[in-house]
C-alpha positions in Angstrom: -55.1 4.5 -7.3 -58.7 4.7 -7.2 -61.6 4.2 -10.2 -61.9 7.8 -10.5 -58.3 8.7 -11.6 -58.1 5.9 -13.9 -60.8 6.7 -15.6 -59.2 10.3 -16.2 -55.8 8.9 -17.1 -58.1 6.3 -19.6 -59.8 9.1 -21.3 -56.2 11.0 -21.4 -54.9 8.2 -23.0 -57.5 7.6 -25.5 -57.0 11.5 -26.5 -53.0 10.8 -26.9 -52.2 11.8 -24.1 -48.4 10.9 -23.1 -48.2 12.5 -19.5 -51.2 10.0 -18.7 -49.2 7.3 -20.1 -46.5 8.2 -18.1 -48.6 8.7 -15.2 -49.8 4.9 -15.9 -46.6 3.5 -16.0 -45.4 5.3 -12.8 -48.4 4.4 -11.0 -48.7 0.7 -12.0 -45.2 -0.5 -13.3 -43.4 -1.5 -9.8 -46.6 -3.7 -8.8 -46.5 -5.4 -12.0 -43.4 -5.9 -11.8 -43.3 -7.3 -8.4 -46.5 -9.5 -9.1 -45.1 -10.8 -12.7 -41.3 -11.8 -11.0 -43.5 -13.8 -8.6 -44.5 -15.6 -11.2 -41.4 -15.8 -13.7 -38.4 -15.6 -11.2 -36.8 -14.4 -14.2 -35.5 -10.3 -14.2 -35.4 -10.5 -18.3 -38.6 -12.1 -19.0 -40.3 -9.9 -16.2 -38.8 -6.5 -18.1 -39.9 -8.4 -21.3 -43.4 -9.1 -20.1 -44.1 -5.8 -18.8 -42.6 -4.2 -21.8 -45.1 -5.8 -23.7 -47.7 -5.2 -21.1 -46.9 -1.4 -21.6 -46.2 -1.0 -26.0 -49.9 -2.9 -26.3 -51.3 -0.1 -23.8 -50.5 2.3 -25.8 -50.9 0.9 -29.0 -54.3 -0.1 -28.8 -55.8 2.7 -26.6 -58.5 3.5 -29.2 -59.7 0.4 -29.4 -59.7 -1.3 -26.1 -62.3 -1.2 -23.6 -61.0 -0.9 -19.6 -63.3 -0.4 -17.3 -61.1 -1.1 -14.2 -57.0 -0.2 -15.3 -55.9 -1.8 -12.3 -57.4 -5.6 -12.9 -56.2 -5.3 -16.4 -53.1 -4.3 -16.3 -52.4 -7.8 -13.7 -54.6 -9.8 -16.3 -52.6 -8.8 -19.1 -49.4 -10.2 -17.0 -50.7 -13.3 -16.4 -52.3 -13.4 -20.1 -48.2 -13.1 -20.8 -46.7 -14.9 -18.8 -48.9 -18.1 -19.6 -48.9 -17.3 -23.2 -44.8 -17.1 -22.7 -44.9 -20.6 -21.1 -47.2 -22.1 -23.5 -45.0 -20.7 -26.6 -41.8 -22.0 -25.2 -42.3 -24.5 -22.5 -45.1 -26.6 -24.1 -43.2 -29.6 -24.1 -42.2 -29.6 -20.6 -43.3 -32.6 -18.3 -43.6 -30.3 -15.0 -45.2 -27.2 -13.8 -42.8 -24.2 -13.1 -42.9 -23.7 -9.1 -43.9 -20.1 -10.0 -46.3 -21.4 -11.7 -47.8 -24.1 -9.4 -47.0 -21.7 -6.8 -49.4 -19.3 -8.2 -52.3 -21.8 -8.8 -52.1 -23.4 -5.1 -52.5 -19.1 -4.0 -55.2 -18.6 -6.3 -57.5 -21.9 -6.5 -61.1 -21.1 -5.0 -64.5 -22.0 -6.4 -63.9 -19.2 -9.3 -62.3 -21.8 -11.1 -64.0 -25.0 -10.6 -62.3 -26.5 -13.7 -59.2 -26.4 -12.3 -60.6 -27.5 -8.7 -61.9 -30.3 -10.3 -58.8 -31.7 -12.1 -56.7 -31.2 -9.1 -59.3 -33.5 -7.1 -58.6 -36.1 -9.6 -55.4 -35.7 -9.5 -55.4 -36.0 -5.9 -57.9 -39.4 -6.3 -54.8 -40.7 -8.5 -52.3 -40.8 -5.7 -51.8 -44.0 -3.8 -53.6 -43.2 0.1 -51.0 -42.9 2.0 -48.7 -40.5 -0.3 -52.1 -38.6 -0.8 -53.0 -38.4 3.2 -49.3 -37.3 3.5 -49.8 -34.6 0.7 -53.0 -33.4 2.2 -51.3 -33.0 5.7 -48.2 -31.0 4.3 -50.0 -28.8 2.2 -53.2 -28.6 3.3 -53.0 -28.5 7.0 -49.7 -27.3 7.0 -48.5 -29.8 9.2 -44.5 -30.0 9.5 -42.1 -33.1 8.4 -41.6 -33.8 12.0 -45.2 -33.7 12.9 -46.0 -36.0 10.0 -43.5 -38.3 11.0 -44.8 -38.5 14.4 -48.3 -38.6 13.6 -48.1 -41.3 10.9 -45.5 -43.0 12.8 -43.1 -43.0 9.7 -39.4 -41.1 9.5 -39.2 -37.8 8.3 -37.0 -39.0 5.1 -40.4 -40.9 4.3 -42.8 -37.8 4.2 -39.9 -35.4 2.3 -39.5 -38.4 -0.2 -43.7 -38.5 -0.3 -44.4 -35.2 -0.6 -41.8 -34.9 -3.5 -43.2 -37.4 -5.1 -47.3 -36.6 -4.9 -46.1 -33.0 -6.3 -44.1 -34.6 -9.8 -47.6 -36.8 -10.0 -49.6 -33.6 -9.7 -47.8 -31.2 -11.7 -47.6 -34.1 -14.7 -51.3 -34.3 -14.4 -51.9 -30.7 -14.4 -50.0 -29.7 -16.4 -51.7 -31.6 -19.2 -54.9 -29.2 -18.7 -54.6 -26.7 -16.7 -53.4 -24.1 -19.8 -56.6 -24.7 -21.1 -58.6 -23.7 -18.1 -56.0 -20.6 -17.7 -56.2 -19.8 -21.3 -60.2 -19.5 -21.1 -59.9 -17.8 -17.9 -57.7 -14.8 -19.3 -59.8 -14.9 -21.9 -63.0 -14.2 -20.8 -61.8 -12.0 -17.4 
């Protein structure tokens, strides 16, 4: 969909306008519903999310300023889904793979906070689970070719890899809502 339309369907929206509603939701709902199960894994809490997602569209149209539909319609899933998490997963010890999966995707120098606490994360690990870590994930190097470069049997890297990703998640996981939090907030 390109600028031009959504600004149409915008201003038919602020005017009431239901077809341009509609037209939203059948322009944009299957992508954000693709993009928010990516990160859930979860068919209810997806439908939930992009319910939500959908209701606050239209109930604050006269008051809320979009100047690109498209990037905040997927912020306003992520604004969800991590306000979901932080409301009922708070306590939890670990990242969700969704969840870790998504920040390993999306890390770049936009978000140096979060750059910089995985770094010290990584800095945390003993050497050799950390060189193991950063071969796996990093150079995507296979089990069998860690084994063989490190001289070390492929049980041993599986078990180290395993292990460098509880230590990491534990670590993030104690500020990384913070970071996302301020992110979604200010995007």
């Amino acid at each position: 969909m390109n600028k031009v339309n959504d600004s149409f369907l915008l201003d038919r929206l602020k005017e009431n306008d239901h077809k341009a509603f509609n037209r939203i939701y059948d322009l944009y709902w299957e992508k954000l519903f693709a993009f928010c199960y990516k990160l859930t894994g979860s068919n209810e809490l997806t439908h939930e999310i992009i319910q939500i997602i959908f209701v606050q569209l239209w109930e604050k149209r006269h008051e809320t300023e979009i100047s690109n539909l498209k990037s905040y319609l997927f912020q306003s899933v992520k604004y969800q889904f991590f306000s979901y998490y932080k409301k009922n997963k708070i306590h939890s010890n670990t990242l969700p793979a969704e969840l870790e999966s998504y920040l390993m995707e999306n890390l770049n120098e936009d978000h140096p906070e979060i750059l910089n606490t995985l770094n010290k994360a990584l800095e945390q690990l003993p050497q050799k689970r950390k060189e193991i870590l950063l071969l796996s994930k990093y150079q995507n190097m296979s089990v069998q070719e860690i084994s063989e470069s490190l001289n070390i049997s492929p049980q041993t890297v599986r078990n180290q890899v395993s292990k460098a990703l509880i230590q990491l998640r534990e670590v993030l996981c104690q500020g990384v809502f913070l970071f996302v939090y301020l992110e979604l907030t200010f995007w």
